[in-house]
N, CA, C and O atoms as a GROMACS GRO file, in nm:
protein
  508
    1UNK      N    1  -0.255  -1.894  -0.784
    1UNK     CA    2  -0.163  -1.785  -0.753
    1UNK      C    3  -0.186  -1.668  -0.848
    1UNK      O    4  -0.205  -1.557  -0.798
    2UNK      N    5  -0.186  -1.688  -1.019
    2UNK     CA    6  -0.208  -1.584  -1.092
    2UNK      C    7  -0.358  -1.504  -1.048
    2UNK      O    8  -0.367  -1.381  -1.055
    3UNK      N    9  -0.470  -1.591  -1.004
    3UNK     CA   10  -0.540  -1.518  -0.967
    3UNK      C   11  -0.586  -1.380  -0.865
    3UNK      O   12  -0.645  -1.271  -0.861
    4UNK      N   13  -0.484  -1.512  -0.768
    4UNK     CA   14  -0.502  -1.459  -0.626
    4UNK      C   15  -0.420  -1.314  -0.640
    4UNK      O   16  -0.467  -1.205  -0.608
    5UNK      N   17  -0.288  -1.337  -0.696
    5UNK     CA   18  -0.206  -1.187  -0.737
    5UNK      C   19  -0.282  -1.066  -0.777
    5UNK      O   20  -0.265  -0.948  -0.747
    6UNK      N   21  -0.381  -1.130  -0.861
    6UNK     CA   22  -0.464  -0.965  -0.935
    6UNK      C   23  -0.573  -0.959  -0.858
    6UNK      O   24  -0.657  -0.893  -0.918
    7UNK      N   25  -0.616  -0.999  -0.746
    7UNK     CA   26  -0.736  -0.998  -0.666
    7UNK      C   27  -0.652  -0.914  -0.566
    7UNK      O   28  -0.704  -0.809  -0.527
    8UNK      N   29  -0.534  -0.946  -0.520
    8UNK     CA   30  -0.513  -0.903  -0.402
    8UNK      C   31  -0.444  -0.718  -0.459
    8UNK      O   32  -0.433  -0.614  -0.395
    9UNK      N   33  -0.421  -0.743  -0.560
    9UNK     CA   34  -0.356  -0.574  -0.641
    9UNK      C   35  -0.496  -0.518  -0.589
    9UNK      O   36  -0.502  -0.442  -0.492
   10UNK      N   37  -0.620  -0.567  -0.668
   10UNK     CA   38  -0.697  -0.532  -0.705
   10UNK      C   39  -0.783  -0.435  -0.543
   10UNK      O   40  -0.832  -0.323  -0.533
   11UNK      N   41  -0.762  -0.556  -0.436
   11UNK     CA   42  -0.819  -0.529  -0.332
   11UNK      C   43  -0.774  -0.390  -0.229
   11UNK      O   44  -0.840  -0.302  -0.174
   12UNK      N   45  -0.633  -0.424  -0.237
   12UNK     CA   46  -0.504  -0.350  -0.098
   12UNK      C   47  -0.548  -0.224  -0.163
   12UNK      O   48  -0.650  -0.179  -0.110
   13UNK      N   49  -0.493  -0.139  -0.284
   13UNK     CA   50  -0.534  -0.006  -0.325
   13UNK      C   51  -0.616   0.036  -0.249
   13UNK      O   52  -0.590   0.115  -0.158
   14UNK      N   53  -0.748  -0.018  -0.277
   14UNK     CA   54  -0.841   0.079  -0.223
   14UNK      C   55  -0.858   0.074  -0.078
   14UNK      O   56  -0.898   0.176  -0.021
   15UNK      N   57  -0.838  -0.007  -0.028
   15UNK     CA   58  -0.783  -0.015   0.153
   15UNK      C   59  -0.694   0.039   0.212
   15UNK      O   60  -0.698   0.055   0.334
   16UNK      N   61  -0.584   0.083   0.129
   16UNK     CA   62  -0.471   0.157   0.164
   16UNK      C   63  -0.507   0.290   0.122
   16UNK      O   64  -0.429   0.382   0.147
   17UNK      N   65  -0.622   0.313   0.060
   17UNK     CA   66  -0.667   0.457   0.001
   17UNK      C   67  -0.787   0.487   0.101
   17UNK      O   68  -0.815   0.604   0.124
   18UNK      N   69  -0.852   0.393   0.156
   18UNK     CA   70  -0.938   0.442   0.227
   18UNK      C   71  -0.852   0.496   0.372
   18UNK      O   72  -0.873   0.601   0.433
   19UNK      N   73  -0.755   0.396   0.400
   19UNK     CA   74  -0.688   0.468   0.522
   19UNK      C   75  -0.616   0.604   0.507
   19UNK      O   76  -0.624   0.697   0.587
   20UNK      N   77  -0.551   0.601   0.402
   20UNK     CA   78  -0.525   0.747   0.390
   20UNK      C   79  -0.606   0.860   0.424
   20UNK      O   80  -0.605   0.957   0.501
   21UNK      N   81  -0.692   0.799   0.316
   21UNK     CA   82  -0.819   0.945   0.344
   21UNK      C   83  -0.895   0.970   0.467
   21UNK      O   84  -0.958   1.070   0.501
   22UNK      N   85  -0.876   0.869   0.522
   22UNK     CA   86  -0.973   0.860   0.660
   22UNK      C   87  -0.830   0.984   0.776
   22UNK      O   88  -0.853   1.090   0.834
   23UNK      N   89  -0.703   0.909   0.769
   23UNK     CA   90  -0.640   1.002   0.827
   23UNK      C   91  -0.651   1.087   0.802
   23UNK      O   92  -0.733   1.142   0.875
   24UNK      N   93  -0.587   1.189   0.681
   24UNK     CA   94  -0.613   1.314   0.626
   24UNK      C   95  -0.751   1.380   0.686
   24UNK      O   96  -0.743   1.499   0.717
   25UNK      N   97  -0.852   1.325   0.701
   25UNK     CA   98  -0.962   1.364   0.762
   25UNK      C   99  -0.966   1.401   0.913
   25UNK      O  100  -1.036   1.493   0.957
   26UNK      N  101  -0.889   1.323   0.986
   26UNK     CA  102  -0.858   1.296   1.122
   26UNK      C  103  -0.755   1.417   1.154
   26UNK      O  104  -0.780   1.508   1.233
   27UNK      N  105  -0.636   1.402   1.079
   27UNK     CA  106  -0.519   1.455   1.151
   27UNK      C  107  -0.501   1.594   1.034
   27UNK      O  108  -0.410   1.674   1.059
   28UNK      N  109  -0.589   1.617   0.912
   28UNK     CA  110  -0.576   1.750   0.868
   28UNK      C  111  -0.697   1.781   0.791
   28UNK      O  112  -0.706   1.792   0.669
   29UNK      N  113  -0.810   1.796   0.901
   29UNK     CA  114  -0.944   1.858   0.852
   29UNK      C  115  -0.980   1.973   0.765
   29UNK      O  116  -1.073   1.975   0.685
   30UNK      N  117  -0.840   2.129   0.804
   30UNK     CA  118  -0.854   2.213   0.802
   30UNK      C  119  -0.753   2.250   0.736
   30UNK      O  120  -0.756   2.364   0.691
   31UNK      N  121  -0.639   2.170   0.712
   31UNK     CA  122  -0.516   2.252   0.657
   31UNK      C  123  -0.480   2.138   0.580
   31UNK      O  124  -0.517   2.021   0.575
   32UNK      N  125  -0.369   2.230   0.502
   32UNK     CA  126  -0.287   2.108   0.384
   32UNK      C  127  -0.156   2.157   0.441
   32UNK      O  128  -0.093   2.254   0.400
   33UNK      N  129  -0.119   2.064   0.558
   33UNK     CA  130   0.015   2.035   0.646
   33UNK      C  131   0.138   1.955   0.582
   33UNK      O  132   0.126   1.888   0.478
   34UNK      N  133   0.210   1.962   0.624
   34UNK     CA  134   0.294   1.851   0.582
   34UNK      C  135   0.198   1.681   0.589
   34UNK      O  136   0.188   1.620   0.482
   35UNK      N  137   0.168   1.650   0.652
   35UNK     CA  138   0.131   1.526   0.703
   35UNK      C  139  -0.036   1.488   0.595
   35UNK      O  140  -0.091   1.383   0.564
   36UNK      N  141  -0.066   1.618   0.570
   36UNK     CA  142  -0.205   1.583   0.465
   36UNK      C  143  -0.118   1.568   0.302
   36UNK      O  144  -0.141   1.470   0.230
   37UNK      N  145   0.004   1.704   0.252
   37UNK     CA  146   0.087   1.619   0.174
   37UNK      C  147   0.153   1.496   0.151
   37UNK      O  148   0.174   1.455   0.037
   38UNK      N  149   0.191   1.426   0.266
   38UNK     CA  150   0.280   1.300   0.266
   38UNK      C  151   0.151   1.171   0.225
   38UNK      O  152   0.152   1.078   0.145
   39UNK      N  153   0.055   1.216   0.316
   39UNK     CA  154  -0.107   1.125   0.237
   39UNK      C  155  -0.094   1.125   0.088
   39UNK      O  156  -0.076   1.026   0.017
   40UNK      N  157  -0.109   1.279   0.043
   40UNK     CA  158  -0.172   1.255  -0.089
   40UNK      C  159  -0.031   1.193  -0.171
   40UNK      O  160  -0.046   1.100  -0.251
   41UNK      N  161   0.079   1.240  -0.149
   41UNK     CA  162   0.190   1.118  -0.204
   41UNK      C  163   0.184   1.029  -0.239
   41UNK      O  164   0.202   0.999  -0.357
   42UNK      N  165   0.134   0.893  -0.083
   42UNK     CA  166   0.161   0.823  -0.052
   42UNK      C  167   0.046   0.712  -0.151
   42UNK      O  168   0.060   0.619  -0.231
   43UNK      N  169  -0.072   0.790  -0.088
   43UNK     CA  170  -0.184   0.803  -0.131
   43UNK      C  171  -0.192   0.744  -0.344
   43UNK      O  172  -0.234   0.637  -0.387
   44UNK      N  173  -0.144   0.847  -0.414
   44UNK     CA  174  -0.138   0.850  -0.597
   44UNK      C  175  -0.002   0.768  -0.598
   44UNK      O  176  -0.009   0.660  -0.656
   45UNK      N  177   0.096   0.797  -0.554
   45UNK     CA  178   0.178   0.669  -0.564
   45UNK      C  179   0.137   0.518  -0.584
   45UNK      O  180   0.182   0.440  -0.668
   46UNK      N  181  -0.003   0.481  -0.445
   46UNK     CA  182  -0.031   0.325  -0.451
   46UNK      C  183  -0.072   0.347  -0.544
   46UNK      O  184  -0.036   0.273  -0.636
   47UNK      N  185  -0.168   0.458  -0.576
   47UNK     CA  186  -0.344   0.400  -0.692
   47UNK      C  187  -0.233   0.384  -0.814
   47UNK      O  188  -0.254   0.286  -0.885
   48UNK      N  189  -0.122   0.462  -0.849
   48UNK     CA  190  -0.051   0.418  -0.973
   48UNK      C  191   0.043   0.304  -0.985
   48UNK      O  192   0.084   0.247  -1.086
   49UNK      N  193   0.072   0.280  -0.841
   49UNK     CA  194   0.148   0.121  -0.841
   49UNK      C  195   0.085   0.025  -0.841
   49UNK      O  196   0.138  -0.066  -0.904
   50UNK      N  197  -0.025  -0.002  -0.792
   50UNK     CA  198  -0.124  -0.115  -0.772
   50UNK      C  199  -0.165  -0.117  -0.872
   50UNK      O  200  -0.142  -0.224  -0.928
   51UNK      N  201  -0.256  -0.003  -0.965
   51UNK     CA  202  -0.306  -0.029  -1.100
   51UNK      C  203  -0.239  -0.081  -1.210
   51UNK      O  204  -0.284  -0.152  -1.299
   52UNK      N  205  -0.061  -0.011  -1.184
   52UNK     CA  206   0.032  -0.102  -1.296
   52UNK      C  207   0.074  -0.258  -1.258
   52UNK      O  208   0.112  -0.356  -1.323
   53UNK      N  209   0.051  -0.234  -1.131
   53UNK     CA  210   0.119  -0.432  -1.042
   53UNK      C  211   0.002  -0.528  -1.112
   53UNK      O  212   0.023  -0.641  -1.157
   54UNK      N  213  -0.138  -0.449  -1.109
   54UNK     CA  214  -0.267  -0.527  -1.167
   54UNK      C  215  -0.220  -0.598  -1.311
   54UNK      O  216  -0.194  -0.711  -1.354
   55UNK      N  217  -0.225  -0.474  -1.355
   55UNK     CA  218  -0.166  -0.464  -1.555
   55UNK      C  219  -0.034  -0.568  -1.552
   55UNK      O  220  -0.027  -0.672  -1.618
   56UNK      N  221   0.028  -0.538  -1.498
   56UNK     CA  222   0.162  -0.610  -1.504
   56UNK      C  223   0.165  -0.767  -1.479
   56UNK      O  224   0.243  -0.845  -1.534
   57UNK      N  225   0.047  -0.806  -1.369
   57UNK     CA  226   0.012  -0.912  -1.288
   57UNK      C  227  -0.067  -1.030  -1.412
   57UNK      O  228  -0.060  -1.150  -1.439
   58UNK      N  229  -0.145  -0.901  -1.462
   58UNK     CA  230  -0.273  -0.977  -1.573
   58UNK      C  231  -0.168  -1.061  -1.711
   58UNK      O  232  -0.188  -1.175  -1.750
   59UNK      N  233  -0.045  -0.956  -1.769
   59UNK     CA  234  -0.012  -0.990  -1.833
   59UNK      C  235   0.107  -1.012  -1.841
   59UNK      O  236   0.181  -0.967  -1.928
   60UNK      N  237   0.141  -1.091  -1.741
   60UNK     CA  238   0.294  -1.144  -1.711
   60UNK      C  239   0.348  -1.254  -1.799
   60UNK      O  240   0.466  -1.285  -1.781
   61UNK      N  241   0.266  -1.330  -1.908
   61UNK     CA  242   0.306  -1.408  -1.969
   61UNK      C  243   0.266  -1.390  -2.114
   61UNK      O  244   0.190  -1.293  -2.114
   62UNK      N  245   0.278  -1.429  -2.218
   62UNK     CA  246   0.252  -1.425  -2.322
   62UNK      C  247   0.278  -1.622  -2.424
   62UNK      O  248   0.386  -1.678  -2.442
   63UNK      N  249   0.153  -1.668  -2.463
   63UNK     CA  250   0.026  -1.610  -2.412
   63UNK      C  251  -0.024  -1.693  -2.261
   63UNK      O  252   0.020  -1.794  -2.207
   64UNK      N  253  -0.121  -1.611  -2.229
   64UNK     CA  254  -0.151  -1.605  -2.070
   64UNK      C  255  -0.162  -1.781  -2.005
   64UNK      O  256  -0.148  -1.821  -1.889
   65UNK      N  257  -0.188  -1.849  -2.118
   65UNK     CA  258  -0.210  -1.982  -2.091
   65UNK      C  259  -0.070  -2.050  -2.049
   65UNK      O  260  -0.071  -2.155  -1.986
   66UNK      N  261   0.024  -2.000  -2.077
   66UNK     CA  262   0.197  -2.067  -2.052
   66UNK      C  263   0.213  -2.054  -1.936
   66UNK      O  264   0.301  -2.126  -1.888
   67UNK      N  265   0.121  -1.937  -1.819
   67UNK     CA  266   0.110  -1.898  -1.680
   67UNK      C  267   0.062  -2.050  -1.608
   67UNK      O  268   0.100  -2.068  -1.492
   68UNK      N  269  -0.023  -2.161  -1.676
   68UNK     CA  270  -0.074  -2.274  -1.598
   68UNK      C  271  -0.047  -2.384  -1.714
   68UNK      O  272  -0.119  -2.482  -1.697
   69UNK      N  273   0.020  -2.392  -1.804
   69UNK     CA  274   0.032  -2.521  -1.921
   69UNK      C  275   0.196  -2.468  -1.940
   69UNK      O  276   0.233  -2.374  -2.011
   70UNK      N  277   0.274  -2.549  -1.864
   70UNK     CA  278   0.432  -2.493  -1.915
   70UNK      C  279   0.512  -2.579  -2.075
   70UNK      O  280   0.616  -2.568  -2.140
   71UNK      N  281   0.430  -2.633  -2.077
   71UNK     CA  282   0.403  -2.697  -2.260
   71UNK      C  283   0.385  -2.620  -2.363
   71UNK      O  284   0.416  -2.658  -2.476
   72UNK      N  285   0.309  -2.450  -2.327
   72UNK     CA  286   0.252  -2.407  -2.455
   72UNK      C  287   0.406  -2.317  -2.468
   72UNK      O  288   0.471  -2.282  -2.370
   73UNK      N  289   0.450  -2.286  -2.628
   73UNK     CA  290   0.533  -2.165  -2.608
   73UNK      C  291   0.529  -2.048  -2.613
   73UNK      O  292   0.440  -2.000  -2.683
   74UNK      N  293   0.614  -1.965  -2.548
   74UNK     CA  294   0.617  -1.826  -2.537
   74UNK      C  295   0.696  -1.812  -2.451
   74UNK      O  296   0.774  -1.901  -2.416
   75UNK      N  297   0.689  -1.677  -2.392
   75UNK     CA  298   0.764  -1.615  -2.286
   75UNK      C  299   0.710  -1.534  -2.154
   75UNK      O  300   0.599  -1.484  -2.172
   76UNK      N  301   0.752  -1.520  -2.061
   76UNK     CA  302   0.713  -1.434  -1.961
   76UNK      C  303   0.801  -1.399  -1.883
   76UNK      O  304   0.905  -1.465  -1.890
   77UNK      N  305   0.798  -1.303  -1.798
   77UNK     CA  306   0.853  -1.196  -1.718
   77UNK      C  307   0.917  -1.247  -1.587
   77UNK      O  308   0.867  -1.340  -1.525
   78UNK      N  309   1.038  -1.178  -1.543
   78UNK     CA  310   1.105  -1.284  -1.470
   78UNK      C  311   1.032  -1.253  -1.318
   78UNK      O  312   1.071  -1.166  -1.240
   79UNK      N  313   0.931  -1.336  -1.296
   79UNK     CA  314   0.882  -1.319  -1.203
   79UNK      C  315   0.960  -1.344  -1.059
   79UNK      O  316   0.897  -1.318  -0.956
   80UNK      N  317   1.037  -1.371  -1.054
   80UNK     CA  318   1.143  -1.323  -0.931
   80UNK      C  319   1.173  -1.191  -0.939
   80UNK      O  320   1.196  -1.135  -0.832
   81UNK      N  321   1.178  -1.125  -1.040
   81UNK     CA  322   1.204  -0.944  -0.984
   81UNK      C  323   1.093  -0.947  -0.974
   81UNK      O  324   1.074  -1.047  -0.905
   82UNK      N  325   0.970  -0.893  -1.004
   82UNK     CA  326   0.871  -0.868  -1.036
   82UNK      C  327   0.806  -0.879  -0.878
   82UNK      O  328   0.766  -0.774  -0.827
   83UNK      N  329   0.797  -0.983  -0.815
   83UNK     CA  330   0.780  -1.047  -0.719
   83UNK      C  331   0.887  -0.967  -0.568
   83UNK      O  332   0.829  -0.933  -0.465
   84UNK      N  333   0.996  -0.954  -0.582
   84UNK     CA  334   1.088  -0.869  -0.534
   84UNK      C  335   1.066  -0.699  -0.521
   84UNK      O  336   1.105  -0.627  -0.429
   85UNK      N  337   0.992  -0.659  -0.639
   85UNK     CA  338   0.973  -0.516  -0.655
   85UNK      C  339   0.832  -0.541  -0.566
   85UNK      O  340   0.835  -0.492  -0.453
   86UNK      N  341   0.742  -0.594  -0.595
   86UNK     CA  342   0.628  -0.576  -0.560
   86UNK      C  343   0.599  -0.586  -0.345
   86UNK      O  344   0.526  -0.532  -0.262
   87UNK      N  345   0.729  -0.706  -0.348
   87UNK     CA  346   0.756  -0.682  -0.202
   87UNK      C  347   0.802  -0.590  -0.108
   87UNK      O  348   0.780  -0.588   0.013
   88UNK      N  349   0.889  -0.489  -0.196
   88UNK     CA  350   0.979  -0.389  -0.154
   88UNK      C  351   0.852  -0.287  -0.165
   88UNK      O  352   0.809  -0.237  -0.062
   89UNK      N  353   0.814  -0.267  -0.249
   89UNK     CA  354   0.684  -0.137  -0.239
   89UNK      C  355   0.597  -0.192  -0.148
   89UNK      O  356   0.567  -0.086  -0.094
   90UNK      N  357   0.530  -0.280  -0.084
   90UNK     CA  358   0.416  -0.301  -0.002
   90UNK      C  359   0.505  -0.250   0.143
   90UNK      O  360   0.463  -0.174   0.230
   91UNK      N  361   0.604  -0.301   0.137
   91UNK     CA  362   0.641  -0.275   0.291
   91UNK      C  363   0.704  -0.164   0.283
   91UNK      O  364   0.745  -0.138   0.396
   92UNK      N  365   0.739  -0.067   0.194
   92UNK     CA  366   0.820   0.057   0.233
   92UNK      C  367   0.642   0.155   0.234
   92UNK      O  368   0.612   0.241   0.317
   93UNK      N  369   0.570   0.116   0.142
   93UNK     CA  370   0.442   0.161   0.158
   93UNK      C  371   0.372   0.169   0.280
   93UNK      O  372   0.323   0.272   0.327
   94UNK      N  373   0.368   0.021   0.344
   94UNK     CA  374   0.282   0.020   0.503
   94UNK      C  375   0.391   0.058   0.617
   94UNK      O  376   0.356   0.078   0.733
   95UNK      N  377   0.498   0.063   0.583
   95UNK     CA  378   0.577   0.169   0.665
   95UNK      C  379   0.560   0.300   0.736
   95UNK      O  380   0.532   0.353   0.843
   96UNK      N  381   0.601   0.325   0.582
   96UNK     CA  382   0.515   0.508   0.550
   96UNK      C  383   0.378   0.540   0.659
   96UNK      O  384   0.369   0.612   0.758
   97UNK      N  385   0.276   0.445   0.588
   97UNK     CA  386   0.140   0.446   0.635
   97UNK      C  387   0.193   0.438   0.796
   97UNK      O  388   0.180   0.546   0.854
   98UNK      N  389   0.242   0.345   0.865
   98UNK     CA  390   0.240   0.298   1.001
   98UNK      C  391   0.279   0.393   1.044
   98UNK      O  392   0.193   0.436   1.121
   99UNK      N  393   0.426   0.504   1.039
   99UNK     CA  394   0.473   0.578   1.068
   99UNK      C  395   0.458   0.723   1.069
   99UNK      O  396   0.515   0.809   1.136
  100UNK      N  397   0.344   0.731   0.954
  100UNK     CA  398   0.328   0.867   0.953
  100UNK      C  399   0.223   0.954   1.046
  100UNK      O  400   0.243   1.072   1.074
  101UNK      N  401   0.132   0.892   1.083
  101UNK     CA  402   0.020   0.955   1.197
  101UNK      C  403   0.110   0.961   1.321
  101UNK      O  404   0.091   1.053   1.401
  102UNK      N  405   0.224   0.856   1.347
  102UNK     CA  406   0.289   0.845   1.517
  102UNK      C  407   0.348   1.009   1.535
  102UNK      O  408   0.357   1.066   1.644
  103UNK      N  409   0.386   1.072   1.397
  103UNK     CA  410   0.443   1.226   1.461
  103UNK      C  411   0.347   1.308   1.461
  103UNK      O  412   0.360   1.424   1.501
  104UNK      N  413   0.253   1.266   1.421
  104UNK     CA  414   0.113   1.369   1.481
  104UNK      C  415   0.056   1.357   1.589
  104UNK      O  416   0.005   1.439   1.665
  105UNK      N  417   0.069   1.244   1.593
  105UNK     CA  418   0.033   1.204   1.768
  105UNK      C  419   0.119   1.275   1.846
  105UNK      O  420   0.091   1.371   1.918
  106UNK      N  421   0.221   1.225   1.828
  106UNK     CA  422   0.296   1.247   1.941
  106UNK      C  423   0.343   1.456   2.003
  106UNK      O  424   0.398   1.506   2.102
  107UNK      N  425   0.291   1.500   1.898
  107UNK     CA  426   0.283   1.656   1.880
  107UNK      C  427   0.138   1.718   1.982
  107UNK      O  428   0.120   1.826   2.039
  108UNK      N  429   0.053   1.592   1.972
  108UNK     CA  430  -0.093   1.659   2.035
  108UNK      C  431  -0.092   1.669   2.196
  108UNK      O  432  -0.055   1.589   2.282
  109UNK      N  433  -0.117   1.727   2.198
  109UNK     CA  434  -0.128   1.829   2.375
  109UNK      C  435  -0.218   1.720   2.423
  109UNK      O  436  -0.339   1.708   2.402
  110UNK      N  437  -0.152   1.658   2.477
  110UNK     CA  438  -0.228   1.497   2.560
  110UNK      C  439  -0.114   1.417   2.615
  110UNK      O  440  -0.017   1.367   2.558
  111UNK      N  441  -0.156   1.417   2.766
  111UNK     CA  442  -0.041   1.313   2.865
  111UNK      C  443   0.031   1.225   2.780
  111UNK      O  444  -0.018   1.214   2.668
  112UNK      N  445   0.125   1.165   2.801
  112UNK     CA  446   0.191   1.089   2.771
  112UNK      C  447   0.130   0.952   2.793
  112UNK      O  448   0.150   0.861   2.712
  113UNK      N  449   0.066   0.939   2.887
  113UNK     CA  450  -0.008   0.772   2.891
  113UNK      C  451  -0.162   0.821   2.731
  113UNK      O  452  -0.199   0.749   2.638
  114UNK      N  453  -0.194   0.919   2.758
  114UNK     CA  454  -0.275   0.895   2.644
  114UNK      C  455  -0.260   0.924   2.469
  114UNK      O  456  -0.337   0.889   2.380
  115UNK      N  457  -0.134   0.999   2.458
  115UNK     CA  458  -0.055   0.951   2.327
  115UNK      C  459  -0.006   0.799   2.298
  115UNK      O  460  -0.018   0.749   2.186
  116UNK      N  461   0.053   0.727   2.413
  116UNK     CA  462   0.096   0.628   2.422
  116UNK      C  463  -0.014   0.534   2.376
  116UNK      O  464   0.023   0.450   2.294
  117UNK      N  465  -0.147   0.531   2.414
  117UNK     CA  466  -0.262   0.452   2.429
  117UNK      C  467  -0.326   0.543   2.222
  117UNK      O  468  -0.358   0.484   2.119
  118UNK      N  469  -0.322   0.608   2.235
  118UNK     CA  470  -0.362   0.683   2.060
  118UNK      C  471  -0.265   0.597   1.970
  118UNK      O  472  -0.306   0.517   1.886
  119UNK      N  473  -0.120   0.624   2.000
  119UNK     CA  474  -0.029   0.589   1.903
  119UNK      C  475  -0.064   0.403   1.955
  119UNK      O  476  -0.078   0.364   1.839
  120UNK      N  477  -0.079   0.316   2.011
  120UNK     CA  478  -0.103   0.206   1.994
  120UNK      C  479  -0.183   0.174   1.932
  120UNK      O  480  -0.158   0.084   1.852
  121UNK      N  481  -0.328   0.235   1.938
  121UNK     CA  482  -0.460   0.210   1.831
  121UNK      C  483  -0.408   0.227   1.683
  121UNK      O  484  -0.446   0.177   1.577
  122UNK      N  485  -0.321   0.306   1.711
  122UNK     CA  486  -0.305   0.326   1.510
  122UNK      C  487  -0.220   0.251   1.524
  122UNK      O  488  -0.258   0.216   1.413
  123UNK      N  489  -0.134   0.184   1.549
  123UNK     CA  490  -0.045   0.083   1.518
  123UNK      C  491  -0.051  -0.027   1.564
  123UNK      O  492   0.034  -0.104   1.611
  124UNK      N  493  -0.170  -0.032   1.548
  124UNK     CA  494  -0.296  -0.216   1.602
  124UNK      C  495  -0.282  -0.269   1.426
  124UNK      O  496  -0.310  -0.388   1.406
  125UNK      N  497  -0.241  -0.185   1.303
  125UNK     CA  498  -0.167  -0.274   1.223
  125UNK      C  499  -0.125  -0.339   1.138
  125UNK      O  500  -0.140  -0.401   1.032
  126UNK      N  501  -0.024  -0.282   1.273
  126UNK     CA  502   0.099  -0.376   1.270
  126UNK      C  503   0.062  -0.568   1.240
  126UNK      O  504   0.108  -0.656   1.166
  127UNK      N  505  -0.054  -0.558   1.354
  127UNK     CA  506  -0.038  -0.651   1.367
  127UNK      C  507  -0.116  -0.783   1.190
  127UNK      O  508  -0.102  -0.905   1.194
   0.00000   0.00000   0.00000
């Protein structure tokens, strides 16, 4: 688990940074819109939450060995908040992300069956 925690910090950032940027590219080539601001937000928000969730993740115990030997002494961090915070930011995060291209879509001069069929591809996910 301690591993898997700083692998997966380590990983989501830059996946959640590549989607950003890939939108911003898509939906504001040419301008800095509302919707290319709410990116770059959304965007330096993760790279500074994920990099501290990493830091925070690496050294949640003191010393690190009390994380897998509950024999040695010391102390560590009450990983029920910790664990709680980190849940509440991923999903108010892929929220954001999920939600924010659907009002650009839905603005673009295109039938309604083919916004409908756009806004489903970007929210493939969901799943």
């Amino acid at each position: 688990m301690y591993i898997g925690g700083i692998l997966y910090n380590s990983a989501i950032a830059p996946v959640k940074a590549a989607i950003l940027i890939e939108w911003m590219r898509i939906f504001s080539p040419h301008s800095r819109n509302a919707f290319y601001w709410l990116c770059q937000v959304v965007l330096w928000l993760n790279v500074v939450y994920y990099t501290a969730a990493t830091i925070v993740e690496s050294m949640q115990c003191t010393p690190r060995e009390l994380i897998w030997d509950p024999t040695v002494k010391g102390w560590c961090l009450n990983t029920k908040a910790v664990e709680v915070i980190s849940a509440s930011v991923n999903v108010v995060s892929d929220i954001v992300i999920l939600v924010a291209p659907q009002f650009v879509i839905w603005r673009l001069q295109l039938s309604k069956a083919k916004k409908i069929g756009v806004a489903l591809i970007f929210a493939v996910g969901l799943l």
